[in-house]
Structure formats: structure tokens, C-alpha cells
C-alpha positions in Angstrom: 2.3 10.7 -36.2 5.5 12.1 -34.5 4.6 15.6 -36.1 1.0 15.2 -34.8 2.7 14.4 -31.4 5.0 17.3 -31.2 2.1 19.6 -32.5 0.1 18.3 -29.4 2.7 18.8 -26.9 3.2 22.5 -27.9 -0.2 23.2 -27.6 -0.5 22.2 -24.2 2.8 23.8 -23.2 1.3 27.0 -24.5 -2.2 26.4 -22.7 0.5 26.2 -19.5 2.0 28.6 -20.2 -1.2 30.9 -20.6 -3.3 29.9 -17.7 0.0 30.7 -15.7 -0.1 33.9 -16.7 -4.0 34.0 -15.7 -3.3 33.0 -12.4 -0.6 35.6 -11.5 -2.9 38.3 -13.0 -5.9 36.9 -11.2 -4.4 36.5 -7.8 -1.9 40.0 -7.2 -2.6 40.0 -3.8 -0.2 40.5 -1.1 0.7 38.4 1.7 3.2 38.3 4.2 4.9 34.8 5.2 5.5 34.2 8.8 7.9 31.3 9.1 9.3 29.7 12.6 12.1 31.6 12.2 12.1 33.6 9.3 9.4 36.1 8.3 9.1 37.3 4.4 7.8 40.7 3.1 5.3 41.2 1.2 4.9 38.7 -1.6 2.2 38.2 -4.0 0.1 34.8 -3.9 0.7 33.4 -7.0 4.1 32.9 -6.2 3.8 31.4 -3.1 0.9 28.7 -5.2 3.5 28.4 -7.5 6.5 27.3 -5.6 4.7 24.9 -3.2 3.3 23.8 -6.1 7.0 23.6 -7.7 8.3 21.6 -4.4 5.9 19.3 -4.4 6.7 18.4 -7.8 10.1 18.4 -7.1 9.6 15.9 -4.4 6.9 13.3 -6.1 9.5 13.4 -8.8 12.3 12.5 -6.0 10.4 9.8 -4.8 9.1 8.3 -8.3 12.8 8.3 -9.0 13.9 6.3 -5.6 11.3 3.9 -6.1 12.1 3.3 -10.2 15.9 3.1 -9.3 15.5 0.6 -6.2 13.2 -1.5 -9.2 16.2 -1.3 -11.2 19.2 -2.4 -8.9 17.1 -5.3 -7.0 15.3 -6.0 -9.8 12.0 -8.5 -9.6 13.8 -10.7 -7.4 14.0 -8.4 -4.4 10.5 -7.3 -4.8 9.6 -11.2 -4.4 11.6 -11.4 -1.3 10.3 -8.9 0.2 6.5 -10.3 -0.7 7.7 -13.6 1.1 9.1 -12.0 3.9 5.7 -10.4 4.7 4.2 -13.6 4.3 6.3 -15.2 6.7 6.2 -13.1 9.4 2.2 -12.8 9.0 2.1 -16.6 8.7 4.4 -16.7 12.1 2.3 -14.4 14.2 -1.1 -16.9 13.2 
């Protein structure tokens, strides 16, 4: 099963890995990045796809991280108190 697993995984790093190189064939166009306060040259698409693409993966990842590391120093027990704080004050307001 583990081979059948790594086989799988190589695959689809390849099928990456291809249509990657599909999309910066497919989109060579150039484009030039006006910023606030800094303005790019001329820089083909795909790249700028791929690096907000990149960030935003970059970030989710940040956050899933945060969250799974908050789970793991409070634990259950801080996710309950939280719960019954809520409860409490929407109880208090009634």
C-alpha cells in the first residue's frame, strides 16, 4: 500500500508540475504592476497568478498553523471556556 501511495503522489506532483508549465506557456502576456508606491516593469502573467497564488497559500497555511497550535497549548479545555463564555454573555443580554 505504501508503494501504491508514493506512486500516487508522484503522479500528481508531475500532473503539477505539467499544467504549470501549461499555464506559463498559455498566458506570456505582459503586464505592468502599478503599486501605491512602487510600479514594476513589464512582467508576464503567469507569474503574477502564481505568486498571489503562492501568498495566499502561504497565509491559509499561517493561519491553519495559529489555529492548530492555539488547539494544542489550551487544549479542549479552553475551547469549552470559551463556548461558556459566549453562552453567558448571550444568556446576560436576554
Amino acid at each position: 500500500m505504501s508503494k501504491l501511495k508514493k506512486i500516487f503522489l508522484l503522479c500528481l506532483i508531475f500532473l503539477m508540475v505539467v499544467v504549470g508549465v501549461v499555464f506559463v506557456l498559455l498566458n506570456n502576456s505582459k503586464l505592468e504592476l502599478d503599486l501605491l508606491f512602487y510600479h514594476t516593469g513589464p512582467v508576464n502573467v503567469s507569474i503574477l497568478i502564481g505568486l498571489a497564488f503562492a501568498v495566499g497559500f502561504l497565509m491559509g497555511m499561517a493561519v491553519t498553523s495559529l489555529t492548530v497550535l492555539k488547539l494544542k497549548i489550551f487544549g479542549k479545555k479552553g475551547r469549552d471556556r470559551s463556548v461558556k463564555s459566549s453562552t453567558q454573555v448571550v444568556a446576560s443580554k436576554s
